[in-house]
Structures are given as C-alpha cells and as structure tokens.
C-alpha positions as CSV (number, residue, x, y, z in Angstrom):
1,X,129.3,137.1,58.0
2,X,127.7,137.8,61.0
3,X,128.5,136.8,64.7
4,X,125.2,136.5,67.4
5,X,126.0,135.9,70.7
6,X,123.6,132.9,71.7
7,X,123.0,132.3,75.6
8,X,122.0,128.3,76.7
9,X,120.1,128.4,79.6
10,X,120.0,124.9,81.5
11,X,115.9,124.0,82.5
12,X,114.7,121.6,85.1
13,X,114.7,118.6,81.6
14,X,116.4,120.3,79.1
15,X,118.4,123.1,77.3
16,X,117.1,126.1,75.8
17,X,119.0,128.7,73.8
18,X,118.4,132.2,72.5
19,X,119.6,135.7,71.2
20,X,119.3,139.2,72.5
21,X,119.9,140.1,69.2
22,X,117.5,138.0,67.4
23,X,114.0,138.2,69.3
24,X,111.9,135.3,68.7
25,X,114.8,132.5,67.4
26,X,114.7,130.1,70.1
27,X,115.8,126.2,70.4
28,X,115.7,123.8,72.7
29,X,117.1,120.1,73.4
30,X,118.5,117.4,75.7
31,X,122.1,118.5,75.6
32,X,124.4,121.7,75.2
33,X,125.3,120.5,71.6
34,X,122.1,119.5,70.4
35,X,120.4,122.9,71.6
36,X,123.3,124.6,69.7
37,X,122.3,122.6,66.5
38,X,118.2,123.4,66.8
39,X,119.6,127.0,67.3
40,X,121.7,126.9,64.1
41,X,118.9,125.8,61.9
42,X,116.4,128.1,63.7
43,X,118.8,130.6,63.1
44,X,119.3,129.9,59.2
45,X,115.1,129.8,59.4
46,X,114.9,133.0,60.8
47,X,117.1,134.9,58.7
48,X,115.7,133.8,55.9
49,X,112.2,134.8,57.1
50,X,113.7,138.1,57.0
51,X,114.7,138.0,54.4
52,X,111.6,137.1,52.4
53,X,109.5,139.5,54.2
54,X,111.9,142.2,53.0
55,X,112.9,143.2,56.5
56,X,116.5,144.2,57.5
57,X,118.8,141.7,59.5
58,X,118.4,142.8,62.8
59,X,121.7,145.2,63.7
60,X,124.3,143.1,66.5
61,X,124.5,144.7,69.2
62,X,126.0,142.4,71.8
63,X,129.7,142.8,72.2
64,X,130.9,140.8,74.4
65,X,130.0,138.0,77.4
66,X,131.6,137.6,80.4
67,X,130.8,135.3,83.6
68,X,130.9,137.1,86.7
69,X,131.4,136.3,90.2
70,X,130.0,138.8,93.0
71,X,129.7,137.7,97.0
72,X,126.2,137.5,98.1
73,X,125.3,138.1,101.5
74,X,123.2,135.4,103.6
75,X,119.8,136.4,104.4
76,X,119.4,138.3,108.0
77,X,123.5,138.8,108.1
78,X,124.5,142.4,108.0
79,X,127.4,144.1,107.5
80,X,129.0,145.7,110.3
81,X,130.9,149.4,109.5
C-alpha cells in the first residue's frame, strides 16, 4: 500500500488537485469531494501506466503537511528596532 499526499487547490470555478510525488496526475471538479474522486481514478490510471511501461512507482517522498500561520507586514509599514 502506498500513501501520496494529494494537495486541492481552490480556482476562481473550481477544484483542482495534485501530487508532488506523482508529476503529471492531476484532477479537477466542482467540489472538494468530487476533485478527490477524479484524483482517485487518475491516480489508479496513472499507476497503471507505469506499470505497463515497465517504469518504477515513483518513490514517496512527502512526509508530512502542515498549515502554517506567519504575520505578514502591510506594504510601506516598517518595523521599528
């Protein structure tokens, strides 16, 4: 079993989704869950294009994801020392 991490991205109409670990598998559609579904069965595409061309599965290599908050600055404000 193997475990992609998949990043949805929200567009000005719709979802997209991909993998850093999987260049080229892509999906897109009109809601979080459907996006998630195209990826699935592009994902089960994919492989199996790699399959049949004889190439190795690609190697993981994203650990982990995290959502991080950071303060940014407003333009033309500066910070006094």
């Amino acid at each position: 079993m193997h475990r992609y991490l998949v990043i949805v991205e929200q567009g000005p109409n719709n979802y997209s989704a991909y993998s850093p670990d999987l260049p080229g598998c892509a999906s897109a559609g009109d809601t979080v869950e459907e996006t998630l579904a195209h990826f699935r069965e592009a994902l089960k595409m994919h492989l199996e294009g790699i399959l049949e061309d004889r190439d190795p599965i690609p190697q993981i290599s994203s650990l982990a994801s995290q959502f991080m908050e950071v303060e940014v600055p407003h333009p033309g404000v500066r910070n006094r020392v």
